[in-house]
C-alpha positions as CSV (number, residue, x, y, z in Angstrom):
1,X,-48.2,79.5,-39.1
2,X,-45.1,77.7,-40.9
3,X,-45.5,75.9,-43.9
4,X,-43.8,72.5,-44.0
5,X,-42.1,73.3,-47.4
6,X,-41.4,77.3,-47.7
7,X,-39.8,76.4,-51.9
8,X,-42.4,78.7,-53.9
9,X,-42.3,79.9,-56.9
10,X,-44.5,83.8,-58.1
11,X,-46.2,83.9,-61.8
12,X,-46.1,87.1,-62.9
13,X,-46.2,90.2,-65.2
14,X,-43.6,91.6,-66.9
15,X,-44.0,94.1,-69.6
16,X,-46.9,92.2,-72.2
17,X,-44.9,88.9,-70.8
18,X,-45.5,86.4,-67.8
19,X,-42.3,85.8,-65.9
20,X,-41.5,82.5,-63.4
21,X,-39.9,83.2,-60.7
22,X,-38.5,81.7,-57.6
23,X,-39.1,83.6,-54.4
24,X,-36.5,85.6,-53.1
25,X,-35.0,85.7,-56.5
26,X,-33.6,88.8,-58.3
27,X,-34.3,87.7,-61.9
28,X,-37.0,85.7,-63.4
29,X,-36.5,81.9,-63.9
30,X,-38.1,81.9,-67.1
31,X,-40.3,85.2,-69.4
32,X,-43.1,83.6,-71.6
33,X,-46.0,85.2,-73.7
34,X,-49.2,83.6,-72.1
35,X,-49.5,83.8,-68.1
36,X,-50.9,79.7,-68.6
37,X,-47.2,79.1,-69.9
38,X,-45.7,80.6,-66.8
39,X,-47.9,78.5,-64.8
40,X,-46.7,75.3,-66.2
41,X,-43.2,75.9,-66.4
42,X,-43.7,77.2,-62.5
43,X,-45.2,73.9,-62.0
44,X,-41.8,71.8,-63.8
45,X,-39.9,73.8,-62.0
46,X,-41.2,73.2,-58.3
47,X,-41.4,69.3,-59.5
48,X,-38.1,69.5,-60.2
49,X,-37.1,70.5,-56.7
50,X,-39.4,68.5,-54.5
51,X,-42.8,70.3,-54.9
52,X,-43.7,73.9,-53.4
53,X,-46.5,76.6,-53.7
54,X,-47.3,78.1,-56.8
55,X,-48.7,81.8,-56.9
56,X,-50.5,83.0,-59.2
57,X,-50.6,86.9,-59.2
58,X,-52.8,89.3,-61.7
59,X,-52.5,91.7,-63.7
60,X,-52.6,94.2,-60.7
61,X,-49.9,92.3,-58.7
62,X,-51.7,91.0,-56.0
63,X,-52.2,86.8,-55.7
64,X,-55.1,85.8,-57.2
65,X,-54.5,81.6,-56.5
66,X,-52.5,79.7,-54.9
67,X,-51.6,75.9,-55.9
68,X,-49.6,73.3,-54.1
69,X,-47.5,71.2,-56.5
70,X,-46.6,67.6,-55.5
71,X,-44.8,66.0,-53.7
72,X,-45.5,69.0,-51.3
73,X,-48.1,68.8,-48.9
74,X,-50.9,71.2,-48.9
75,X,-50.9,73.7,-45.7
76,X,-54.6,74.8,-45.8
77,X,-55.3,71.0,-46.1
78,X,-58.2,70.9,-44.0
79,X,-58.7,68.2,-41.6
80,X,-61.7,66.4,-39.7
């Protein structure tokens, strides 16, 4: 399936820190101490650039959620 907008950015861990980071990057956007800090600076930064899927991963490096930030639109939107 494609997604309408493929701009996503990945929470996750680094070390005792949460990292930001745009997909397809080499280095993290941003390193902070909580993971909820990550979030919201992944969430300013896919704003910033039109909206885009956050992902959330844990602790064991596999997604645990997945959030569409505005002005995107939401692929699993479901319809009917």
């Amino acid at each position: 399936m494609n997604m309408p907008n493929k701009d996503s950015q990945h929470v996750t861990p680094r070390g005792d820190k949460w990292a930001s980071q745009r997909a397809g990057a080499s280095r993290a956007s941003s390193l902070h101490d909580t993971q909820a800090q990550a979030q919201a600076a992944s969430r300013q930064y896919l704003a910033n650039r039109g909206g885009g899927e956050m992902n959330t991963h844990g602790r064991d490096g596999a997604i645990r959620a997945k959030d569409t930030i505005k002005p995107a639109t939401d692929p699993r939107k479901s319809r009917g």
